[in-house]
C-alpha positions as CSV (number, residue, x, y, z in Angstrom):
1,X,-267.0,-78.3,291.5
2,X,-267.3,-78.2,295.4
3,X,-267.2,-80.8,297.6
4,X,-270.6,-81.1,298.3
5,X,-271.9,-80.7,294.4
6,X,-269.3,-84.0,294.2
7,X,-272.1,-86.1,296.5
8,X,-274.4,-88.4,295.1
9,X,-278.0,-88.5,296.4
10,X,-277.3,-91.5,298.7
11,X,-273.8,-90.0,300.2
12,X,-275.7,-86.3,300.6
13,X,-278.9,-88.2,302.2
14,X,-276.4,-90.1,305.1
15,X,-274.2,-86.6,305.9
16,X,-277.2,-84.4,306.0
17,X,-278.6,-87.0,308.8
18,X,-275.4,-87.3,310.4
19,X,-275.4,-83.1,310.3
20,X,-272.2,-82.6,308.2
21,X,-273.3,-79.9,306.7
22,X,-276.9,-78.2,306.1
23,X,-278.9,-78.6,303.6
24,X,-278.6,-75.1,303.4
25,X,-275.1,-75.2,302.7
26,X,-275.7,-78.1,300.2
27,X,-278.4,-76.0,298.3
28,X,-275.9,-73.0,298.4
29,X,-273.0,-74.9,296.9
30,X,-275.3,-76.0,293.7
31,X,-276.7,-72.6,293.1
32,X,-273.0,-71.1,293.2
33,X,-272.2,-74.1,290.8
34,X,-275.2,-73.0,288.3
35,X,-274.3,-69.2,288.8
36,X,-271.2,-69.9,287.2
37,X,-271.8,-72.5,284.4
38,X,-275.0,-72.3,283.4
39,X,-274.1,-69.5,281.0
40,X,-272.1,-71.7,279.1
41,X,-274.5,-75.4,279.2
42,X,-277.8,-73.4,279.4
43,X,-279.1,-76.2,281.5
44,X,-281.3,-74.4,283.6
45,X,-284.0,-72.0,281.6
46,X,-285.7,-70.6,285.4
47,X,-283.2,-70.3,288.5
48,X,-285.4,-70.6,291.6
49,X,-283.0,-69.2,293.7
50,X,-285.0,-67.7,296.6
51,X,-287.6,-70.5,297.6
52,X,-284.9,-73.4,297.6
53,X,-283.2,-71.5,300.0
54,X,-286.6,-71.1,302.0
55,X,-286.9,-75.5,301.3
56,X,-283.6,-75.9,302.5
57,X,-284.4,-74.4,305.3
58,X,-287.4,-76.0,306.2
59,X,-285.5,-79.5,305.6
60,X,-283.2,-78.4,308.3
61,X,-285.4,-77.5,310.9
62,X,-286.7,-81.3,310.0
63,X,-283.6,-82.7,310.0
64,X,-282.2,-81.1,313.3
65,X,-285.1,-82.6,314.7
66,X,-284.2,-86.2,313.4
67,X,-287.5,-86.4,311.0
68,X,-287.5,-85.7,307.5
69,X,-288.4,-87.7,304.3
70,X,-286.1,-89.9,301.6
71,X,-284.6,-87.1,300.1
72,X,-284.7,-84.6,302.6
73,X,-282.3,-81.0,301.7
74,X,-281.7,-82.5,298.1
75,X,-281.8,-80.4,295.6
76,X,-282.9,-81.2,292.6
77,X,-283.5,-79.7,289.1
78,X,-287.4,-80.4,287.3
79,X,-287.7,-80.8,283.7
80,X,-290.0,-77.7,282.0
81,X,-292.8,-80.3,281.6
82,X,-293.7,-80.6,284.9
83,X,-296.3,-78.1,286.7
84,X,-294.8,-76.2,289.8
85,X,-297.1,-74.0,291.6
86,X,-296.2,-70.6,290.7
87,X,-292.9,-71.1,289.0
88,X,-292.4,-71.1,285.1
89,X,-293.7,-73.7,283.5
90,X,-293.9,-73.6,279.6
91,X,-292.3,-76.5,278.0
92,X,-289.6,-74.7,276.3
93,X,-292.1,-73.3,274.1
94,X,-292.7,-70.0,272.9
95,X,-296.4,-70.1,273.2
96,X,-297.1,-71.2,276.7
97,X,-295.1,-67.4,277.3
98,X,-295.2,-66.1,281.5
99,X,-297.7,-69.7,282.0
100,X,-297.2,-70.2,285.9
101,X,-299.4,-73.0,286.8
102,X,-301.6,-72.2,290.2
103,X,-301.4,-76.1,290.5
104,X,-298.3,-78.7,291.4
105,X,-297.8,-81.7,289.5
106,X,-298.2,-85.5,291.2
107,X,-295.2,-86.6,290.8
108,X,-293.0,-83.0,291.8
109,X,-295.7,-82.8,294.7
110,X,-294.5,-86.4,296.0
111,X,-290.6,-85.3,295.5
112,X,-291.3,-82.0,298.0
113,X,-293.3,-84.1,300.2
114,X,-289.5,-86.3,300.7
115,X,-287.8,-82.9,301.3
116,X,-286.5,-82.6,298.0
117,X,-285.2,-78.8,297.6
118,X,-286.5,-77.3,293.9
119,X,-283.2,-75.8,292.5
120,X,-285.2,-74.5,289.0
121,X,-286.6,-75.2,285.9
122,X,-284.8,-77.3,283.4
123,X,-283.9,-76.6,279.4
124,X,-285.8,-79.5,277.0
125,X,-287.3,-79.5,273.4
126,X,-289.9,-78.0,272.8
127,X,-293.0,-79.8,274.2
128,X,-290.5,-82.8,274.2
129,X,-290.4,-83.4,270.6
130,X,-286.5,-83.6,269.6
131,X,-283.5,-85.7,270.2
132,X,-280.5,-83.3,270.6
133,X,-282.4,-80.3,272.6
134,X,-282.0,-77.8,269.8
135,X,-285.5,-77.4,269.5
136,X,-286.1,-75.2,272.7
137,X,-287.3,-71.7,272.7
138,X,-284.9,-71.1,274.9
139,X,-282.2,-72.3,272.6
140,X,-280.1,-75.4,273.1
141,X,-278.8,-77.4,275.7
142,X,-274.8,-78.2,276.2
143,X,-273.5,-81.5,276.7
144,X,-270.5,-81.2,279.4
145,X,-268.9,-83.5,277.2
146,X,-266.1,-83.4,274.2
147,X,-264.6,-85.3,271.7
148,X,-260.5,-85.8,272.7
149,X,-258.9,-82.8,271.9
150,X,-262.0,-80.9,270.2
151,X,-263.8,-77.8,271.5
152,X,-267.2,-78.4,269.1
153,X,-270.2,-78.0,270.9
154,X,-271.9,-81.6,271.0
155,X,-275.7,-82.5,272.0
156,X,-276.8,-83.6,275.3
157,X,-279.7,-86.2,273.5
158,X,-283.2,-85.2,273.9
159,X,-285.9,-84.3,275.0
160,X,-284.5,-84.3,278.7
161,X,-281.6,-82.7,277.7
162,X,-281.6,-80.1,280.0
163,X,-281.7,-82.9,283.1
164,X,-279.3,-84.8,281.8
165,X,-276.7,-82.1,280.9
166,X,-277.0,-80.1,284.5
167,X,-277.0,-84.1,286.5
168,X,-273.5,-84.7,284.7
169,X,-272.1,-81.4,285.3
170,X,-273.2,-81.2,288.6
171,X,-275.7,-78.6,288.8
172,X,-278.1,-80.7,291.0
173,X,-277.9,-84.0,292.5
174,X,-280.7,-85.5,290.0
175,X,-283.2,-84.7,287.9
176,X,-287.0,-85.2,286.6
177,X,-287.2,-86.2,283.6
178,X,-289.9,-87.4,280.6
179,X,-289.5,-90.6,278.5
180,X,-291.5,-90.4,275.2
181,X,-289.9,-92.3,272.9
182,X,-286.1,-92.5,274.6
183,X,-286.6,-88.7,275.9
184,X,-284.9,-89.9,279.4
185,X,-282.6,-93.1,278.2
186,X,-281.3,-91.2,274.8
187,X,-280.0,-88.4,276.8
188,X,-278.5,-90.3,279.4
189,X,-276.8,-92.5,277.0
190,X,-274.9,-89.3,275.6
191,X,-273.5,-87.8,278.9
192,X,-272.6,-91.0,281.3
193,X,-275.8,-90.9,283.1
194,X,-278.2,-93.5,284.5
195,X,-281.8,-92.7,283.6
196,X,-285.1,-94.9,283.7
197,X,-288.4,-95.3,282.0
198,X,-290.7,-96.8,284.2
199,X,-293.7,-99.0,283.4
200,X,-295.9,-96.9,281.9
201,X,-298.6,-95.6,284.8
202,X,-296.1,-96.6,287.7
203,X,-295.7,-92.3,287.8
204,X,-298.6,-90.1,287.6
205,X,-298.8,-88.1,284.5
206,X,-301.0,-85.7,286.4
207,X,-299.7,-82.2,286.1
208,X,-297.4,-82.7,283.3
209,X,-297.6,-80.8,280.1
210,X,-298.9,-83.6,277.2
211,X,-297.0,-84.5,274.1
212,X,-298.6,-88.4,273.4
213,X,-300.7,-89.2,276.2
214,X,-300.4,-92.9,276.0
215,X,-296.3,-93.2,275.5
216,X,-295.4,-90.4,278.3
217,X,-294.0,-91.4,281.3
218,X,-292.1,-89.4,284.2
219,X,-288.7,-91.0,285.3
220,X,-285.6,-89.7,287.2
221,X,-281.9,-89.1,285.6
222,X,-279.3,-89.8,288.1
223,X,-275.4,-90.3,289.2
224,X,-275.9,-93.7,289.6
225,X,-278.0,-96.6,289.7
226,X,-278.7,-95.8,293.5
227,X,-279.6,-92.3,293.0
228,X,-282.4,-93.5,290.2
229,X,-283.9,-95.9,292.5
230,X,-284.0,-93.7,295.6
231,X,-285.7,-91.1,292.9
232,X,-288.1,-93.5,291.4
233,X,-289.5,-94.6,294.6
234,X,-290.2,-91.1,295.3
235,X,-291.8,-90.3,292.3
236,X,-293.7,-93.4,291.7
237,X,-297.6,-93.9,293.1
238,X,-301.3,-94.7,292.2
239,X,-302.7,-91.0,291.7
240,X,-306.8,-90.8,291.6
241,X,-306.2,-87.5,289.2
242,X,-304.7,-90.2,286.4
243,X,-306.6,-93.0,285.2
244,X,-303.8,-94.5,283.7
245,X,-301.8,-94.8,287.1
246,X,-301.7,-98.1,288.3
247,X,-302.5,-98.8,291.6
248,X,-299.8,-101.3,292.4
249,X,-297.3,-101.3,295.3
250,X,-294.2,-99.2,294.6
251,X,-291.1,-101.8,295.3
252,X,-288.3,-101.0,297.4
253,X,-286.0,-100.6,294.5
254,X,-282.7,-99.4,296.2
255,X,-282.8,-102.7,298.2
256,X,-283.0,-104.2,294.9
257,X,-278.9,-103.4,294.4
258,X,-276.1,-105.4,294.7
259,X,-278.7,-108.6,294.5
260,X,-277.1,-111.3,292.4
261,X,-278.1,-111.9,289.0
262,X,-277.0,-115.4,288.7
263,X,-279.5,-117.7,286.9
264,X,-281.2,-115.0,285.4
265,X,-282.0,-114.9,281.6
266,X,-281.1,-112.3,279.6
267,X,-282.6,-112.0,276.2
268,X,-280.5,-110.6,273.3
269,X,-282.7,-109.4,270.4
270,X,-281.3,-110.4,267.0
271,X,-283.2,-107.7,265.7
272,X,-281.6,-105.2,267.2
273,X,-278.2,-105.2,265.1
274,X,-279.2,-102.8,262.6
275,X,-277.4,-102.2,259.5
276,X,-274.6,-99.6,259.9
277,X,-274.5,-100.0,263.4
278,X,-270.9,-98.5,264.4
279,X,-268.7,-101.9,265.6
280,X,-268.3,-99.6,269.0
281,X,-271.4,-99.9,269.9
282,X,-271.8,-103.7,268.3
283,X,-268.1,-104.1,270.6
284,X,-269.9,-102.7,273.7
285,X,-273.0,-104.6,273.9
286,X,-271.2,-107.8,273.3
287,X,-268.8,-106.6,276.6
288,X,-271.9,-106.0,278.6
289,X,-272.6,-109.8,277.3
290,X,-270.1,-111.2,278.6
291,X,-270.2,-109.2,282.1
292,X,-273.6,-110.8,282.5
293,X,-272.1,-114.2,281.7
294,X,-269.5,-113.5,284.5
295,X,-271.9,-112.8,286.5
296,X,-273.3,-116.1,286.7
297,X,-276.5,-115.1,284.5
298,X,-277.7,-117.3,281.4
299,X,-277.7,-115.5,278.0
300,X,-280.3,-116.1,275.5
301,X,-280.6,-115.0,271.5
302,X,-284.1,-113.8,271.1
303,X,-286.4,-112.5,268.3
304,X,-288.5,-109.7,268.6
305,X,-289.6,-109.5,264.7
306,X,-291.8,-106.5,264.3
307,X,-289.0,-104.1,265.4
308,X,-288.5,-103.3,262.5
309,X,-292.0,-101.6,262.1
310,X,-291.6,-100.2,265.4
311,X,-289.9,-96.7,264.7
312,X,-292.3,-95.4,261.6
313,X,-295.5,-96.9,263.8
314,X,-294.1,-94.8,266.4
315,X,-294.0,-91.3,264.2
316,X,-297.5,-91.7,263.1
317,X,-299.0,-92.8,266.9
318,X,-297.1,-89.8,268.6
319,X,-297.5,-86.9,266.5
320,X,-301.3,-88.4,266.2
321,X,-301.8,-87.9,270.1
322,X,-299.3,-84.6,269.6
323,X,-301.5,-83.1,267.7
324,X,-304.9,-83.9,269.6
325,X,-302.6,-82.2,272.8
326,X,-301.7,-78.9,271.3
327,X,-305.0,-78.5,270.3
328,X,-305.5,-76.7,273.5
329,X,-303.2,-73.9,272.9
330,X,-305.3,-70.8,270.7
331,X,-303.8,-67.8,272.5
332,X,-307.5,-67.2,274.4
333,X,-306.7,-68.2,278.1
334,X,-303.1,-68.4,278.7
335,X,-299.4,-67.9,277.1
336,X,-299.0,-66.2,274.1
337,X,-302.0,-64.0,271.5
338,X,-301.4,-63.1,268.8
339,X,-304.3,-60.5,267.9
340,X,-305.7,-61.2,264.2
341,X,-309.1,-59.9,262.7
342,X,-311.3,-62.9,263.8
343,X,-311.0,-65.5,266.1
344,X,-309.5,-67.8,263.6
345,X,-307.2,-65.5,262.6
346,X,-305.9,-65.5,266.1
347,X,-305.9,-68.9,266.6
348,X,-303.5,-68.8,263.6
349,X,-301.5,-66.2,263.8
350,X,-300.7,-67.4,267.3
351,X,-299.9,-70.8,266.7
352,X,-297.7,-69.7,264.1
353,X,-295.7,-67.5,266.5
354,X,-295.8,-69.8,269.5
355,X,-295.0,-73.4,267.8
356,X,-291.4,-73.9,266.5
357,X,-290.3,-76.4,263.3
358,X,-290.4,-79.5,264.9
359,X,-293.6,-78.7,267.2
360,X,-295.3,-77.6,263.7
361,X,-294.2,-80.7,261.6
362,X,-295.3,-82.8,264.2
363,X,-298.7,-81.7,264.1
364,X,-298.9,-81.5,260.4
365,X,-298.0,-85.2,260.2
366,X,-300.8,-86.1,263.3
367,X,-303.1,-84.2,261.8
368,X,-302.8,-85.9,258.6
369,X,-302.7,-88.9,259.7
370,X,-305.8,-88.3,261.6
371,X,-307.8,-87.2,258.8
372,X,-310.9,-88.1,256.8
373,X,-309.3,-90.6,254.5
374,X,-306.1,-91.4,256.1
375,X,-307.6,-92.7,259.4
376,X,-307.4,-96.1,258.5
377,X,-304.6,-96.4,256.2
378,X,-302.1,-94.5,258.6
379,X,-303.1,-94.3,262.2
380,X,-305.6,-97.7,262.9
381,X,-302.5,-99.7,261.3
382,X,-299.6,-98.5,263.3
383,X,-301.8,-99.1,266.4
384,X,-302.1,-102.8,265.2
385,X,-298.6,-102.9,264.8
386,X,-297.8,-101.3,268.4
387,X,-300.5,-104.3,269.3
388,X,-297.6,-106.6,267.3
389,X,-294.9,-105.3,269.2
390,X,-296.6,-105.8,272.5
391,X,-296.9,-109.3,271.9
392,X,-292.9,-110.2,271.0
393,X,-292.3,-108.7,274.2
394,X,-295.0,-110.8,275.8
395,X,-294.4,-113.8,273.7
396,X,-290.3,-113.6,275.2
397,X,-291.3,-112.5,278.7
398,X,-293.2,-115.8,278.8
399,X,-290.9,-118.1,277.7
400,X,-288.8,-117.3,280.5
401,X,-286.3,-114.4,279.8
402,X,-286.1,-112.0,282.2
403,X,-284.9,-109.3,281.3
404,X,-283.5,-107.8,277.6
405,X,-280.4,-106.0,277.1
406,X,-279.6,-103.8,274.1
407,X,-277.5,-100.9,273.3
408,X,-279.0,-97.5,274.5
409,X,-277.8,-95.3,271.1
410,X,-276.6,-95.6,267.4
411,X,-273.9,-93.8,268.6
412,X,-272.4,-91.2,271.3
413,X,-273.3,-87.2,271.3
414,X,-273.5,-85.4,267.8
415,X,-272.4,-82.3,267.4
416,X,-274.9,-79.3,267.4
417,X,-276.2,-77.9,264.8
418,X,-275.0,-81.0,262.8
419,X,-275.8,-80.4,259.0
420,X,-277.2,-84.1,258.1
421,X,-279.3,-84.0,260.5
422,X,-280.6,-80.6,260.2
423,X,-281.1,-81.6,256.5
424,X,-282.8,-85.0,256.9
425,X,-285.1,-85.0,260.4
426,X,-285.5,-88.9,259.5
427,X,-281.7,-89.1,260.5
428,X,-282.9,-87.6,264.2
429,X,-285.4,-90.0,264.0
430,X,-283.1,-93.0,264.0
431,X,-281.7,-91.9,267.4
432,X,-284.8,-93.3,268.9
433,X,-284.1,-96.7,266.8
434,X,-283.6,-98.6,270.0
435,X,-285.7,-97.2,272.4
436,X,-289.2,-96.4,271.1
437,X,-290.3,-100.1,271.4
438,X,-290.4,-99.8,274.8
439,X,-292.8,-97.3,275.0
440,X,-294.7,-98.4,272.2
441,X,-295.1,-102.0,274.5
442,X,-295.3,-99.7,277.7
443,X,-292.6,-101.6,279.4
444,X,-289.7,-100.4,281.6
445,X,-286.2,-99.8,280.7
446,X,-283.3,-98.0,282.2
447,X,-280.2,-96.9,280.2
448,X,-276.3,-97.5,282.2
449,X,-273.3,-96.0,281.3
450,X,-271.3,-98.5,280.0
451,X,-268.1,-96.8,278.1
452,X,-266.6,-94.0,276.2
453,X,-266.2,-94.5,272.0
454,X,-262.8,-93.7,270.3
455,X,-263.2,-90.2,271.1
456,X,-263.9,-90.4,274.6
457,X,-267.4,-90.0,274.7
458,X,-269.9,-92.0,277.1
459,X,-272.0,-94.7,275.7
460,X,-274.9,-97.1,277.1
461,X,-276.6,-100.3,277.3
462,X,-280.2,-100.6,277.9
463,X,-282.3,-103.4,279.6
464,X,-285.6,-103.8,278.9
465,X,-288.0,-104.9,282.0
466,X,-291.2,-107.2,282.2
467,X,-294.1,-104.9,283.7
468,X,-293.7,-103.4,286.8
469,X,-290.5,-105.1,287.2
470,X,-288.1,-102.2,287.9
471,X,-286.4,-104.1,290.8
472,X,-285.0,-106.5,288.7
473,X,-283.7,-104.0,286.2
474,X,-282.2,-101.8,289.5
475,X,-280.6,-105.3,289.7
476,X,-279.1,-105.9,286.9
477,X,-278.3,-102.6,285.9
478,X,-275.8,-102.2,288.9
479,X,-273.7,-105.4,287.3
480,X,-272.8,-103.0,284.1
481,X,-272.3,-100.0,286.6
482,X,-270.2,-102.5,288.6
483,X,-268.4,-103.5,285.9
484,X,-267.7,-100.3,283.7
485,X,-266.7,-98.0,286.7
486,X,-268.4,-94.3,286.6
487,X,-267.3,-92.0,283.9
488,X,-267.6,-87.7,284.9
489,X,-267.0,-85.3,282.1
490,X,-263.3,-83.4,282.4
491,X,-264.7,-80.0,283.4
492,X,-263.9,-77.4,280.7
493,X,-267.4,-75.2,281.7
């Protein structure tokens, strides 16, 4: 790891004004860091080599000239769900094959309009359905962390897995990111990251490959706490192209920071110790607790009683919308065709090509769900219980708390390949167990590193946000950062 790959977002920003170094020579020292480990994490599925050296250049001809936006020569890595103009874009999936989008998504559009430097294309699950990013085409992701004294491969969390793997072993100074169902807070969780959901349509969705159109939402993984924020702010914005986007004004969230969270109320969900629930984690979120009691804010015990109906509501609503999204792909305009006798053999022989296990029994369960019959039974009652779920967030927010902290996980990294859960995909499920609420209610929530388990490995706690009220969780998150120190990965890659 060079010096300059070392740098979070904030230091790089203030020595690239200062002229330091170039942002040449910043973008350099990352690509020579991916040249030599991306073999082993397989982080990165598209190296893009040649035009971030042409963006770091044009940030430095801005910067010698004292101008330049927020993140100006940083490079960054983009998750394979977002469009870039001519560059790879295919979701990790085998059926979107040589797709390279003539069009730029809103949200990587307002990153290079900052100066932001594209470094490549990250690895994720396929079309973002997975929780350990083993179910990319490209094959899966490598978390840069171990268990003490073991060499097994472990997970990175999913579906960002890919960001969240290459920002902890510092193959780019942040990443883009997509937040399902945890798909940015899950990952983070496993490799001592800091990663936030925002409110859902505080980021355009524009431009970004679909999985379930009303739970996606674009977010950053970062260093730190600072990092996210300056990310988000870029990221964030009203877009005319996205009728869900909200035109609000986007907070200045980094100035948020250091604030001090005394006589603040923080809301702990009863509901939320689940049975099994290792005592590490149960240990950890009562230590992040009591730093919040130090801290001079008032801690309340809360019920948010149809959590428990939030996780199977969830795997009927998404593969529902899941399946409605990959509709689109047939083989007839873009990625890959399969040739069959007819049309609908096509269509068929295509799909079964290009979609992968997970992909596939996603849409089987949407599809059924969605069907003549089942309508009713299956899909219009999980969207009256998301409705449910809504409201015991509202019902809290009103009463005063402001804010909700939880853990992030059920536990730290798993190892790849692990045989339970390849034998049981309900037991990948359940790593979603504390996050999908929060998209289910649309609400923010950011994910903190918070400690390392018994065998070293890096652990979070989560707070949950009213609407549009990411400064307060920037806030609050930095009292946990403040107070459990950073944790980096012993490099072994």
């Amino acid at each position: 790891m060079t010096d300059l790959t070392s740098l979070t977002i904030s230091q790089a920003s203030k020595r690239l004004k200062a002229k330091e170094f170039s942002a040449v020579e910043l973008t350099e020292s990352y690509l020579s860091v991916i040249e030599r480990a991306n073999q082993t994490l397989n982080a990165f599925v598209v190296r893009n080599d040649d035009q971030a050296r042409e963006m770091a250049k044009a940030s430095d001809v801005k910067l010698a000239k004292g101008e330049g936006g927020t993140l100006e020569g940083i490079p960054l890595g983009i998750k394979d769900l977002f469009g870039t103009r001519d560059v790879h874009t295919q979701a990790c999936s085998h059926i979107l094959d040589g797709f390279k989008p003539r069009y730029e998504s809103t949200v990587t559009q307002n990153l290079w309009d900052d100066g932001a430097v594209m470094l490549g294309k990250l690895n994720m699950d396929e079309f973002a359905m997975g929780s350990s990013n083993e179910t990319s085409y490209y094959g899966p992701v490598i978390n840069p962390w171990r268990n003490a004294g073991s060499n097994q491969a472990l997970v990175p969390g999913g579906s960002s897995g890919g960001s969240a793997t290459a920002v902890a072993a510092r193959l780019c100074a942040g990443a883009t990111a997509t937040d399902t169902g945890g798909s940015i807070r899950q990952p983070a969780a496993f490799t001592g990251t800091v990663g936030i959901k925002p409110t859902y349509g505080r980021c355009s969705r524009w431009g970004i490959v679909a999985f379930a159109s009303s739970l996606d939402q674009a977010g950053p993984i970062a260093r730190d706490v600072r990092d996210a924020a300056i990310m988000l702010k870029s990221m964030a914005g009203v877009d005319a192209k996205d009728t869900t986007s909200v035109d609000m004004p986007v907070g200045d969230y980094e100035s948020a920071i250091g604030k001090s969270v005394k006589g603040m109320k923080v809301g702990i969900p009863k509901e939320y110790r689940i049975d099994g629930m290792p005592e590490e984690i149960e240990a950890l979120w009562q230590k992040g607790i009591e730093w919040y009691r130090d801290a001079g804010a008032e801690i309340v015990d809360i019920s948010l009683p149809h959590t428990v109906y939030a996780l199977p509501a969830y795997y009927i609503v998404a593969p529902a919308e899941a399946s409605s999204n990959l509709a689109r792909y047939d083989g007839v305009r873009y990625g890959l065709r399969v040739d069959g006798n007819d049309i609908t053999d096509t269509y068929e022989k295509t799909r079964a090509a290009g979609f992968g296990d997970e992909v596939r029994r996603r849409i089987l369960i949407g599809t059924y769900v969605l069907s003549s019959g089942y309508y009713d039974a299956y899909y219009l009652r999980a969207q009256k219980v998301r409705t449910l779920i809504k409201r015991d967030f509202e019902n809290v927010f009103n009463d005063g708390i402001d804010m909700i902290l939880t853990p992030s996980t059920p536990s730290a990294a798993f190892a790849i390949g692990d045989e339970e859960m390849a034998a049981d995909p309900v037991k990948m499920f359940l790593n979603d167990v504390f996050t999908v609420t929060v998209n289910m209610a649309g609400l923010p929530g950011i994910s903190v590193p918070a400690g390392l388990d018994k065998g070293g490995l890096p652990l979070g706690l989560q707070l949950i946000g009213k609407p549009f009220a990411e400064e307060d969780l920037f806030q609050a998150a930095h009292v946990i950062e403040q107070a459990a120190g950073g944790f980096i990965a012993d490099k072994w890659w």
